[in-house]
N, C-alpha and C positions, 0 to 999 in steps of 0.2 A: 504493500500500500504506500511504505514510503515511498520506494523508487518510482510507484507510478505517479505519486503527487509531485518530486521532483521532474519526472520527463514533461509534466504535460507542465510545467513554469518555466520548464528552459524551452519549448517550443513557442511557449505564448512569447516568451522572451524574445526568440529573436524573431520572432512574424511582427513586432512591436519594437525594435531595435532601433528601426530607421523614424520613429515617428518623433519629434519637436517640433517649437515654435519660438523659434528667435522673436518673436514679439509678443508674446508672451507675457502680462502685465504680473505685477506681483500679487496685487488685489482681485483680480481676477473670481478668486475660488473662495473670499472670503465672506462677508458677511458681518450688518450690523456696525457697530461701532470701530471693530478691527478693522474692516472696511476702508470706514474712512482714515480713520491715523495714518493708515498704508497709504491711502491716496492722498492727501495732502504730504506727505514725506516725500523730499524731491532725491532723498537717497535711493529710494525705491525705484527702480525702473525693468525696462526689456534686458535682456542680452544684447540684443540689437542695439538699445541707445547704449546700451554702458561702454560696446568697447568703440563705438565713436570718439569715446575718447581718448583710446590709445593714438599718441599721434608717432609720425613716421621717423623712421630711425630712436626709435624708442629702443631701450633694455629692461625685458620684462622678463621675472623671474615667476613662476608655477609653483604650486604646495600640491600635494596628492604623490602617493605612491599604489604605481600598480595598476589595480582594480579599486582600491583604496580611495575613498574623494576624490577621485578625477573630476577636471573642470570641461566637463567636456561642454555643457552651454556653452562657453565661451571659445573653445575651438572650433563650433561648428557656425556660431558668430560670426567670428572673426575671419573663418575663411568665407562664407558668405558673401561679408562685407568687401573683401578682397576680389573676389567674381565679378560682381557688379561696379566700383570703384578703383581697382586696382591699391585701394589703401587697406590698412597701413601695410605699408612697404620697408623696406629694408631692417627689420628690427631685429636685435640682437637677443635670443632665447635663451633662458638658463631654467633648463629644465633639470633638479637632483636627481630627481628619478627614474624609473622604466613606467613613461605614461603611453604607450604606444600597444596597437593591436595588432601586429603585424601584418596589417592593411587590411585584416580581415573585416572587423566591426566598428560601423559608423561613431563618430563623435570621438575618435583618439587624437593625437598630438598630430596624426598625419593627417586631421584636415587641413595642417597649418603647410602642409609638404605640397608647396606651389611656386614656380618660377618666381624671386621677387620679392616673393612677402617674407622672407627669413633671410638674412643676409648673412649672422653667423648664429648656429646651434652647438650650445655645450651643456653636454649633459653626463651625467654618470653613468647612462647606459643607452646603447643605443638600438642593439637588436631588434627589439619590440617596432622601433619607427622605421618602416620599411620605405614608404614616402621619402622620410628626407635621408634614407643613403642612397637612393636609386637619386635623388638628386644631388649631393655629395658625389657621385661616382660619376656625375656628367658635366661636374664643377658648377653648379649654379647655387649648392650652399657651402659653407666655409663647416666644417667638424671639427669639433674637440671635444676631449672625455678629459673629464677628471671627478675621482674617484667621488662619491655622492654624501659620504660624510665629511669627505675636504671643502663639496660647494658649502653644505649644509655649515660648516664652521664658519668658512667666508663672510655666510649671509648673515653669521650671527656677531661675527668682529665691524661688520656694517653696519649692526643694528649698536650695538656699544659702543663703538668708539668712531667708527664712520674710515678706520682702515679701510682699505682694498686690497693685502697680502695675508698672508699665513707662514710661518716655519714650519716645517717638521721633518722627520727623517721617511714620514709613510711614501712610497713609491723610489725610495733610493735604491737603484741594484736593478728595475726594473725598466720598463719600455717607457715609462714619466718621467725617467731622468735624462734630462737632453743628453747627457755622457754617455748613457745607452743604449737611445731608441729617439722614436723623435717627439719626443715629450708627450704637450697637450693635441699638438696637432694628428687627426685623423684624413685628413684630405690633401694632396698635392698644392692644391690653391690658397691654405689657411694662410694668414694676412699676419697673424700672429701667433706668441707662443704663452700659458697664462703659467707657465712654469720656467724656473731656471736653479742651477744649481746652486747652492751660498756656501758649501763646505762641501769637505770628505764626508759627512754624513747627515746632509741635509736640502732641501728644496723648498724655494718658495714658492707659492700658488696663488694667484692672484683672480682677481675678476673686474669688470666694468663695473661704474658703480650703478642702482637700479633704479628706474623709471618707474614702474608700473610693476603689479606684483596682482595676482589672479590666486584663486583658492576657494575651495568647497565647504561649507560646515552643515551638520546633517539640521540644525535651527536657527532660527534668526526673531529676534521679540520684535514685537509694533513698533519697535523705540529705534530699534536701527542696532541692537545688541548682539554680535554672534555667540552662540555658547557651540562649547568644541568639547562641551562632557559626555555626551552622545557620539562621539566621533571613535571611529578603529586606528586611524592615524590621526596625527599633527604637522609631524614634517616642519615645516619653517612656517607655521600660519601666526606664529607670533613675532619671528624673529622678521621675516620680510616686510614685514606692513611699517615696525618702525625703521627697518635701513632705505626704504621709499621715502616714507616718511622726513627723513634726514636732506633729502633734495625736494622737498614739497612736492614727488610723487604722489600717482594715486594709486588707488587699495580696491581692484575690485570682489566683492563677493557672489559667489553663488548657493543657494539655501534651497531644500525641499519643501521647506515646513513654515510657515511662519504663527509663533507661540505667543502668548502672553508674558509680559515681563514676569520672570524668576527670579526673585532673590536671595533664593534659596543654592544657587549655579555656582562654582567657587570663583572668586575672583579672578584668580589664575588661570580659568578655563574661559575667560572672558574676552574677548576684541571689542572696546569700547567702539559704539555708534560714533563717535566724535574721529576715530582714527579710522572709520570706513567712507571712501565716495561713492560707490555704486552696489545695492543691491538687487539681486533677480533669484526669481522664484524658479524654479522646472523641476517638475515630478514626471518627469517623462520615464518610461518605463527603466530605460538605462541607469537611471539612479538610484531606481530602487531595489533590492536585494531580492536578483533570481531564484535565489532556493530558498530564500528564511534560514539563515545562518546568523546575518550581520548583526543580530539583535543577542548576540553571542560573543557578539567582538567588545561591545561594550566591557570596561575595565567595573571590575567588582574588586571586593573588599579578598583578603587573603583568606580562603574558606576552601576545605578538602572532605566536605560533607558528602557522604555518599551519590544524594544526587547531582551533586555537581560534577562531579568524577563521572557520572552513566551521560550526562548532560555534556562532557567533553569528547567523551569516547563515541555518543551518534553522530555529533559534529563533523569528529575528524571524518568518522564515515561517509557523510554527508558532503565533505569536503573531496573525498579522495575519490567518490562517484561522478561529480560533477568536473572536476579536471579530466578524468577519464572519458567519460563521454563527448567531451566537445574537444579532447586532444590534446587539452593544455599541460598534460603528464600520461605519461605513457603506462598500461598497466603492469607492473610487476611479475617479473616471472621468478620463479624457484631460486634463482640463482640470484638476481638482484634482492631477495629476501635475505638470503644468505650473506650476502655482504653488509645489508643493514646490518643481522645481527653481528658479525664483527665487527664491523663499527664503532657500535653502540657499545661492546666489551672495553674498547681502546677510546673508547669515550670518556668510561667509567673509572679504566684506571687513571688517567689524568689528571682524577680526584681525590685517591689516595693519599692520606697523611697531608692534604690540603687546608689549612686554616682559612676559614670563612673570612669575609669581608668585613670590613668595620662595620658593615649593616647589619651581618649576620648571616651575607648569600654564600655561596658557593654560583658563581657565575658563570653563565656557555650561550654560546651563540651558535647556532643553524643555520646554514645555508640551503638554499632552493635548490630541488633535485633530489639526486640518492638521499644526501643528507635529512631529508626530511625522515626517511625511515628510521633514525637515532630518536628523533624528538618522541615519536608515538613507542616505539620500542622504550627506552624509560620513564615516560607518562604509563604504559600497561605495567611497569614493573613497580611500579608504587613512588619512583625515585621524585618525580617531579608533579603537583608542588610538594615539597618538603623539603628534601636533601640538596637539588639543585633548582635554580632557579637559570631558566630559559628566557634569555632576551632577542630580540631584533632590532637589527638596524635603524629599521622606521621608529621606532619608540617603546615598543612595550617592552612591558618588564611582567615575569610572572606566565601564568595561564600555559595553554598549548599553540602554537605557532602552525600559522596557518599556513597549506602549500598552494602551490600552482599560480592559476590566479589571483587567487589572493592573499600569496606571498606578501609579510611586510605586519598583515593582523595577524591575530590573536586571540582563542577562543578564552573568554574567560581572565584575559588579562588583570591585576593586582591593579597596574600602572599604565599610562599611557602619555610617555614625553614625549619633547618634539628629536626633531634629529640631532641637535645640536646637545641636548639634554641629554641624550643616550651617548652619547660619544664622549662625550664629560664627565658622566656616572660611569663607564667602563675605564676611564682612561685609570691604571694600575689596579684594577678591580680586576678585571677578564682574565680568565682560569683557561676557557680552554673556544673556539675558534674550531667550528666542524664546517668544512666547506666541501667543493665538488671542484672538480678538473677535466681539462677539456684533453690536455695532456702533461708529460712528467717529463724529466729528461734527468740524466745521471748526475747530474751537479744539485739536484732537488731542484729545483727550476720549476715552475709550476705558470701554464696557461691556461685563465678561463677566457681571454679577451679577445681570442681573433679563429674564428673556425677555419681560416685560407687566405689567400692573396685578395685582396682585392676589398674596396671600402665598402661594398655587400654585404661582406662575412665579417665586419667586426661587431664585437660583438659589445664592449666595453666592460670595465672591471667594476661596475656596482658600489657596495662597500668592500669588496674583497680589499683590495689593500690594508682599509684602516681598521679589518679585524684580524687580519693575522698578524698587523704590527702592534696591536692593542693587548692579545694576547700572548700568554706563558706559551701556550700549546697551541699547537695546529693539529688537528686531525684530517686529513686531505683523503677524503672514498673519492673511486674512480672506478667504470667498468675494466679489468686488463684491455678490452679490444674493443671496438665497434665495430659493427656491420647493417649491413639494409637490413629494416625492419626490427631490429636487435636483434638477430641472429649472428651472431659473434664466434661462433665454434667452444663459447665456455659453458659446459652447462653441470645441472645437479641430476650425478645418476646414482640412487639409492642414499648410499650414507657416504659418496664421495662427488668430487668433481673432475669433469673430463672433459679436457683441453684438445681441442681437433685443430691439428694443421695445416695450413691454408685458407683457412675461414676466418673472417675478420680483419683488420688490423689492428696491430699490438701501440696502444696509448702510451708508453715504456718507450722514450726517443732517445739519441742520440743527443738532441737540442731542440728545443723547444720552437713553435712558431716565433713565440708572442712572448717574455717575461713578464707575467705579474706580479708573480711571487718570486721572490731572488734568493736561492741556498748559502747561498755566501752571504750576503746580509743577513737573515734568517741568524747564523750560527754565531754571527759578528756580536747579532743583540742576544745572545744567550736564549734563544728559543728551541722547543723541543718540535720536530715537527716528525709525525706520522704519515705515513702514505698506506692506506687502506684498501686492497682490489681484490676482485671475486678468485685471483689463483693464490695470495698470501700477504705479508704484510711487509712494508719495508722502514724502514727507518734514515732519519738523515742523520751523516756522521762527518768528522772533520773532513778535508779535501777540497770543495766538499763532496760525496760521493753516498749510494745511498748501498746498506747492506740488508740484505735480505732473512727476515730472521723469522719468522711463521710461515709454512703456506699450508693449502688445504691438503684433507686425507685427498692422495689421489694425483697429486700435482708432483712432477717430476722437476726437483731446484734447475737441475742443469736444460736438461731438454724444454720446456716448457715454458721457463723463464728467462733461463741467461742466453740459450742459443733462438730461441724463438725471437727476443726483440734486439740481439745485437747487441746488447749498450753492457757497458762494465759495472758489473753489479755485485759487488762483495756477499758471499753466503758465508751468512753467520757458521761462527763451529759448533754453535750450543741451537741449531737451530731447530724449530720445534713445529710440530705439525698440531694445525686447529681441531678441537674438540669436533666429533661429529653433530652434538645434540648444535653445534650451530651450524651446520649443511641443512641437517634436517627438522629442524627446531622443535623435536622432540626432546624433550627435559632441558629447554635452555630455560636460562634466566641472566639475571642480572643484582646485584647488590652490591652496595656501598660500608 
């Protein structure tokens, strides 16, 4: 019954995908007294008038992550408005995060992907926007990536002190360091660089300063007040309104709901009416939560009551159906189970004889992808909430982390900061850093950022940088091979694994496409780093170089590993073969 009530909202969903109205009044739907307040309030307007005001060669910066408060009124506005007028024109974008659909579903970042209207895009991630690399690759946008909790700090030394740089050592060793790759630039034509180096163990990161700043909140009072206590994310929706702010920028809003004044909402979850210009309504179906999940993302009190735990555990199900079915995560086979549970074992010892934080957490962060299998594998083993506390990038703190699309929430969240706040709270807190790779190379070398040649396949490094430089540990899962449709040549037969050759290609390089992660830096700042894959486990060790020290019952060190991918791979002499009950996940477990 559930599954049939989810299919038939993800097809109302998208038979209703394409439907708004950039004119759209705010009062529209209301009634009575509210009514009028709204209508006399000249903050209140269309989409359509608000972003009349963006003018041309404007720098406007976005809030939302993901599926997350995306501002999509305003991208589908704004490109609109560019159809018909050819304005606004040449503006420069700083989007932190992955707001893109990749070109699939109406109202993404890529309505803004038009000859003209975008002169330069930096954002933390670009794959998602398929629009503007296909125009990046024909040079008609300028590309740059830098990492999305480096924009997000930017935005917030903007908002404080009205800088435009940042220090720090995140991206040293890698493809952001002009020493080693070509920085910020992703395009042949980029104009400029917003990085450069200032030491042997450091970069500074820069940005324009911002015009106009765009952002979603799930309400909005009669008075012109957003409240962001009902929101899954934050992102920079506080920190960007006052770095606008600082050059008599404008703030526009977009809201589902419009409430009665609360004053009962915390302060801090507040954007005063006085520091907003433009507000607009759209309940368009897009914004509202296809499956009934989102009202899950909401941040509650710290509670491990039974219900809440059967209330996390339908969720993720809830979650892990819906990525499945429209493709935004692929479904799990035997083998990719099995590497969660490893994982999640070399997850758990990286907590051992580990002293809590001055709050009292034990701190980790997950990455989208494999990694996602760690978070639910110690949420079912009792570990999380309790023992460890699970955060993300985007802000939460606490609960179960959400995957696929909706990457970034939170089911059940404690907390929910903005980006700049989570970056701040982890900075010497962060224990341990479980991420995914696209591939490895013998020096630890690590790429999530470019799938191939060509400005198509980049893919950009997210927060990846500033959580494996944040963190003690890395724990790096990776399939050993890819192949069409995941068929790889690795699979689970009975209580072992078996490696076919010729099938696949081996992720285990010589040198890597792309550095994101850099081995040698890595070992320089005393970091422990793990490499996790469905034939055994490897370790990074001086050199730098990585030595092979678990693999599964069934896997041959030398044939399967060292001679299959070529590269110089030290086998451990103590080296030990994995437990079956994790092939098979008969009598696995987990405990701290």
């Amino acid at each position: 019954i559930v599954r049939m009530q989810l299919f038939y909202n993800l097809v109302r969903f998208r038979i209703l995908w394409g439907k708004h109205d950039s004119d759209q009044r705010p009062e529209a739907r209301l009634v009575g007294v509210e009514r009028e307040k709204v209508r006399r309030n000249k903050k209140f307007m269309s989409p359509a008038e608000a972003v009349k005001k963006i003018p041309n060669g404007a720098t406007v910066v976005n809030c939302g992550f993901a599926a997350s408060e995306t501002t999509f009124a305003f991208y589908m506005a704004i490109g609109e408005r560019y159809a018909a007028t050819q304005e606004p024109r040449d503006l420069t974008w700083v989007c932190p995060n992955a707001n893109g659909s990749r070109g699939i579903a109406p109202g993404s970042m890529d309505e803004l992907a038009k000859p003209g209207l975008v002169k330069r895009y930096i954002a933390g991630h670009l794959e998602t926007v398929r629009g503007m690399l296909k125009l990046g690759a024909a040079g008609d946008v300028e590309l740059y990536n830098i990492p999305n909790l480096t924009i997000s700090e930017l935005i917030a030394v903007q908002a404080e002190t009205g800088a435009l740089s940042v220090t720090s050592a995140v991206g040293v060793g890698t493809f952001l360091d002009p020493r080693v790759g070509n920085g910020t630039r992703v395009t042949p034509n980029c104009t400029h660089d917003y990085v450069k180096a200032t030491g042997d163990d450091a970069l500074e990161y820069s940005l324009p300063a911002f015009d106009v700043t765009i952002m979603n909140v799930k309400m909005v009072d009669v008075e012109g007040n957003a409240y962001f206590h009902r929101n899954s994310t934050i992102t920079c929706s506080f920190e960007a309104p006052k770095a606008v702010r600082r050059r008599g920028g404008l703030v526009l809003v977009m809201t589902q709901k419009i409430v009665p004044v609360d004053p009962s909402v915390p302060p801090e979850m507040v954007l005063r009416a006085a520091d907003i210009d433009a507000i607009c309504v759209c309940d368009a179906p897009r914004m509202l939560d296809p499956i009934g999940v989102t009202a899950d993302f909401v941040p509650r009190p710290k509670v491990s009551t039974p219900e809440v735990l059967a209330r996390k555990d339908a969720a993720w199900a809830i979650l892990r159906f819906t990525n499945t079915f429209i493709g935004a995560t692929p479904k799990r086979s035997p083998t990719d189970l099995a590497l969660g549970r490893l994982a999640s074992q070399l997850f758990i010892d990286t907590f051992r004889g580990v002293a809590p934080t001055d709050d009292g957490r034990l701190l980790a962060t997950i990455g989208i992808g494999l990694p996602e299998e760690v978070s639910h594998n110690v949420f079912k083993a009792g570990l999380t909430p309790g023992r460890i506390t699970l955060c993300t990038e985007s802000g939460t703190i606490g609960g179960l982390p959400a995957m696929g699309m909706f990457f970034g929430a939170a089911v059940f969240p404690e907390r929910v900061l903005s980006e700049a706040g989570i970056y701040r709270y982890l900075a010497g807190r962060l224990n341990t850093a479980c991420v995914g790779a696209l591939e490895v190379d013998e020096k630890g070398n690590v790429n999530v950022s470019r799938r191939g040649s060509g400005v198509t396949n980049f893919v950009g490094t997210g927060g990846f940088p500033n959580l494996v430089h944040l963190a003690r540990n890395t724990v790096v899962v990776f399939s050993w091979k890819s192949g069409p449709r995941g068929k790889t040549g690795v699979d689970v037969d009975g209580s072992v694994v078996r490696v076919r050759r010729g099938v696949g290609k081996v992720k285990l390089v010589k040198q890597v496409d792309h550095v994101t992660l850099s081995g040698e830096a890595a070992l320089r700042h005393g970091k422990t780093v793990t490499y996790c894959t469905n034939v055994g486990v490897f370790r990074l060790r001086p050199g730098p170089r990585l030595e092979l020290t678990h693999v599964f019952p069934g896997v041959d060190p030398q044939r399967d590993v060292v001679d299959a991918s070529g590269v110089d791979v030290a086998i451990s002499p103590s080296l030990q073969t994995i437990d079956t009950s994790v092939v098979t996940g008969r009598g696995f477990g987990l405990a701290l």
